[in-house]
C-alpha positions in Angstrom: 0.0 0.0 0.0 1.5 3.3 -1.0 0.5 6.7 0.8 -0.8 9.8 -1.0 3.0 11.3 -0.8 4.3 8.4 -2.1 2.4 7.6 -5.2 2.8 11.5 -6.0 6.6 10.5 -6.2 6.6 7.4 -8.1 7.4 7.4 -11.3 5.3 4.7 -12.7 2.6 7.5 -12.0 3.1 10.0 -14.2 2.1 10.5 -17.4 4.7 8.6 -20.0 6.6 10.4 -22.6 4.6 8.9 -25.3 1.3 9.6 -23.5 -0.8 6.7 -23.5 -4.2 8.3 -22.6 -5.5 11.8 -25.4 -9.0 12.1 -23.9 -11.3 15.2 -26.2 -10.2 17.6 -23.5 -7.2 20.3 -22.8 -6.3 17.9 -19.4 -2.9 20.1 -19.4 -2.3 19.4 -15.5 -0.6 16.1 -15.2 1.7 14.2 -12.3 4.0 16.9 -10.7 3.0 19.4 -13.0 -0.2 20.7 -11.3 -0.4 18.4 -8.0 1.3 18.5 -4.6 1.2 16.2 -1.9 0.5 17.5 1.8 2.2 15.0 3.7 -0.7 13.2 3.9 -2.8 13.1 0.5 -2.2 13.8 -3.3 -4.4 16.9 -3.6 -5.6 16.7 -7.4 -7.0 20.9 -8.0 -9.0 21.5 -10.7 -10.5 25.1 -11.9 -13.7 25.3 -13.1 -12.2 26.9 -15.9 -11.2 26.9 -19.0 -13.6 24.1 -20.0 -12.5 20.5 -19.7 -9.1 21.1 -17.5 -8.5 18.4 -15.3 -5.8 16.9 -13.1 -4.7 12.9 -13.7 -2.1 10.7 -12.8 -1.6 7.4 -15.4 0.3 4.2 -14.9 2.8 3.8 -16.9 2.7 0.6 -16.9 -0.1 -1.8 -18.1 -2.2 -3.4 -15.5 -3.8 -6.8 -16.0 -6.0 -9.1 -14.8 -5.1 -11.4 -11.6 -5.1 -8.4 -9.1 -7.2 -6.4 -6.6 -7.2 -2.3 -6.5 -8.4 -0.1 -4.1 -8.2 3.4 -3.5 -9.3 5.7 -0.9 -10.4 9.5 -2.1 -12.4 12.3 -0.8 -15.2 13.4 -3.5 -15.2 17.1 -3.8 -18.7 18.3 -3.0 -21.3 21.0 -4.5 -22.8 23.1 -2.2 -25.7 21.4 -2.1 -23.7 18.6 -1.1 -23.8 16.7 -4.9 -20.4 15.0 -6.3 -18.6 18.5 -7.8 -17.3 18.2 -11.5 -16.2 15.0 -13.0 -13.9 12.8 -10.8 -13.5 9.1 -12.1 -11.3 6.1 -11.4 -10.7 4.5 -15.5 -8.7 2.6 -17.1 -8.2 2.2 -21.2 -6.0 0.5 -23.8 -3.0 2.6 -25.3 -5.0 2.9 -28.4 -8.3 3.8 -26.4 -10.0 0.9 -28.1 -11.1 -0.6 -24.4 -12.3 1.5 -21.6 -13.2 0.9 -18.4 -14.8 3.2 -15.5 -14.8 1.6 -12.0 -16.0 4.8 -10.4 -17.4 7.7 -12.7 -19.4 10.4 -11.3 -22.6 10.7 -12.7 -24.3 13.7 -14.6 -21.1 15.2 -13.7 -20.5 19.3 -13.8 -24.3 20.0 -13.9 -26.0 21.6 -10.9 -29.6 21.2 -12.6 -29.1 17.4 -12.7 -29.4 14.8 -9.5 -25.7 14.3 -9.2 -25.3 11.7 -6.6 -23.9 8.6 -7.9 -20.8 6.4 -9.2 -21.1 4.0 -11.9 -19.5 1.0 -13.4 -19.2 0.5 -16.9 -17.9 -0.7 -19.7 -17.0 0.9 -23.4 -15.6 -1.8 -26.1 -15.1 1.0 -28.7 -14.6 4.7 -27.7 -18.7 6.1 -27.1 -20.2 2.4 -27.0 -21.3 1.2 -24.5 -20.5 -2.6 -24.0 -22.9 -3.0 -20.3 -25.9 -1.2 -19.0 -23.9 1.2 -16.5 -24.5 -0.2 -13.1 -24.8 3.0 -10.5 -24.6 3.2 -6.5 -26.1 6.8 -5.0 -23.1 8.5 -3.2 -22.6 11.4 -1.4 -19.5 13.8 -2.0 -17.0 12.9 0.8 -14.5 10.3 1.6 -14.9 6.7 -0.3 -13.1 3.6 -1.0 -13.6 1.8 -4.3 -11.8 -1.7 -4.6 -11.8 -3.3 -7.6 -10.9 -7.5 -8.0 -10.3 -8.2 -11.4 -9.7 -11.7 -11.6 -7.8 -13.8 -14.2 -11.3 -14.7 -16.2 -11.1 -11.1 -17.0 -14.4 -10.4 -14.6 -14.5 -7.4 -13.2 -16.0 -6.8 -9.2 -16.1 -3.5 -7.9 -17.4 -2.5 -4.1 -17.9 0.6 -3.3 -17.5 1.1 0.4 -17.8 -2.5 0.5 -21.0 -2.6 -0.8 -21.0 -4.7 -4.1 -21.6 -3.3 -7.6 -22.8 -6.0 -10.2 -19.9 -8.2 -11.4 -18.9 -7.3 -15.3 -16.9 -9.3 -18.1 -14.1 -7.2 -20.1 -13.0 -8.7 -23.5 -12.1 -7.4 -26.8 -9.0 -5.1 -28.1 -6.5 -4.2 -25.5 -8.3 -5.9 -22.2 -5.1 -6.8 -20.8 -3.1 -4.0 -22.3 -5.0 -1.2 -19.6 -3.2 1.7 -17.8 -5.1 2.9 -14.9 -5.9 7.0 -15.0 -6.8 8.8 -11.6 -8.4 12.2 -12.5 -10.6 15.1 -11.8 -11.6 17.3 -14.5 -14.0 19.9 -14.7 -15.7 18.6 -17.8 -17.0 22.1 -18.8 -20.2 21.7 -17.7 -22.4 24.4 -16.8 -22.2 23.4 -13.1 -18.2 23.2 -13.1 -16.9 24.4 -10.1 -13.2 24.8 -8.5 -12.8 21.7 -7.0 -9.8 19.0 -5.5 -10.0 15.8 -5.1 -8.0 13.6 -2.2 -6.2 10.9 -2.8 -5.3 8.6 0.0 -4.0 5.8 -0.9 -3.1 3.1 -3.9 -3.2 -0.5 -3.1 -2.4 -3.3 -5.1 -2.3 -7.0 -4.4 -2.6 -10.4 -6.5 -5.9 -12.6 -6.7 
């Protein structure tokens, strides 16, 4: 298990040279570059402008199947208590063929939308979905997701131990996936300035 402090420091967590993740958004503010670590936490800041600026960490590595992830992060919060802008715990191929979300905020950045839950899903082709998305309601706030991933290629997430409906990942690139840890303001009308609080990494084999 690595602290906030130490992930921020590891170099398999920053973004690669060749970049393996080009989401559709200006997401200028990666690894050391825009993020500091408190002693304590890796505080991930994001402006609620310009539109679509976020703050990510990738692995540079590949992860594959075989292993169970967990994080612990604090949700940044709307005023009226909703999840804040567009935090999500991902993971895609490096030619963004396969994606896969084991925590992404729903109807993110967008006050005049119920904005109180993380979903699951799956995309086999960028924009298609390959599940139903499978959401939990969650408050803003501290969390821990955990994914196990086991060698079949199934996918179990629990959010605060609370299971989310197992999934299967196949096609292009499934074992080929870098993990991404971001917050980004997704230029929605609701964007606000916003940081998210990461914890902690863990990692251990199935």
């Amino acid at each position: 298990m690595e602290t906030g402090a130490q992930l921020f420091a590891d170099p398999a967590w920053q973004k690669s040279s060749g970049g393996q993740i080009q989401p559709a958004s200006s997401c200028s503010l990666w690894g050391t570059s825009a993020m500091y670590a408190d002693g304590t936490y890796l505080d991930m800041y994001v402006p609620k402008s310009p539109a679509w600026e976020c703050a990510a960490i990738e692995s540079q590595a590949a992860v594959a199947p075989g292993h169970i992830y967990q994080i612990e992060e604090y949700i940044p919060a709307l005023v009226n208590g909703n999840i804040a802008d567009y935090p999500s715990w991902w993971m895609t191929d490096t030619g963004w063929n396969s994606e896969v979300d084991m925590a992404e905020a729903h109807a993110w950045g967008d006050t005049a939308t119920v904005n109180g839950s993380m979903c699951l899903d799956v995309h086999l082709s960028q924009g298609a979905h390959n599940t139903t998305p499978n959401c939990l309601t969650e408050a803003a706030g501290w969390h821990t997701y955990t994914m196990v991933w086991a060698a079949t290629g199934a996918v179990t997430m629990f959010y605060d131990g609370t299971e989310v409906r197992p999934i299967g990942i196949s096609g292009t690139g499934a074992t080929d996936m870098h993990m991404i840890i971001w917050n980004n303001n997704n230029g929605g009308s609701g964007s606000v300035d916003s940081t998210l609080k990461l914890a902690y990494l863990a990692e251990w084999s199935t």
